[in-house]
N, C-alpha and C positions, 0 to 999 in steps of 0.2 A: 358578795365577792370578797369583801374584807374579811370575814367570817373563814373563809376558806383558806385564804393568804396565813392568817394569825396561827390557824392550825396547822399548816404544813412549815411554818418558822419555827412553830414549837417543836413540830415531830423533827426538828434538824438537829436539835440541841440535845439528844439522845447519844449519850457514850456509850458505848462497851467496852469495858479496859479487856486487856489481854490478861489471859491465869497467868504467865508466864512474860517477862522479857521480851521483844522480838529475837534479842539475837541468842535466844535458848532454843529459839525455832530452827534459827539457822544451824546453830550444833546437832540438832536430832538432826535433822537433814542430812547434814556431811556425816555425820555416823554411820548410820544407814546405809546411806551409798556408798561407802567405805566397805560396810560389812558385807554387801551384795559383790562388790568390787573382788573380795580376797576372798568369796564363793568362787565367782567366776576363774578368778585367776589359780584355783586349787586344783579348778580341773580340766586346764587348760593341757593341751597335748594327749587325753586320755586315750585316744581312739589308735594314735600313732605305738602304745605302750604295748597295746595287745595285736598289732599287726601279724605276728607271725601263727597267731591263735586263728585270725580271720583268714589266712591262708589258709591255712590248712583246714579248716568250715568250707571254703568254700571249693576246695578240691573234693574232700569227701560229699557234697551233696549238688555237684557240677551238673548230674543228669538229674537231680527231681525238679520237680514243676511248681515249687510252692506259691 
């Protein structure tokens, strides 16, 4: 049983350092969501811009059945 104990003390002392800083982690992060952010917000209101396009689509095809 001590046999087992001494191995699983030893497997604890196992680092992995990080490639990277933690808080270079947290900058990709916030970039990212940033650049997803001012995606989003480019094409905010799109649908409202062509409103007078979709009227008038949907007066010319009032009677089809698509």
């Amino acid at each position: 049983m001590s046999l087992a104990l001494s191995v699983l003390a030893t497997e604890a002392e196992v680092v992995n350092e990080l490639p990277l800083p933690p808080i270079v982690f947290g900058l990709i992060a916030l970039t990212v969501f940033v650049s997803v952010a001012l995606v989003f917000w480019s094409f905010r209101d799109v649908a409202n811009r062509h409103a007078d396009k979709a009227e008038q689509y949907a007066r010319e095809h009032e009677g089809s059945n698509h």
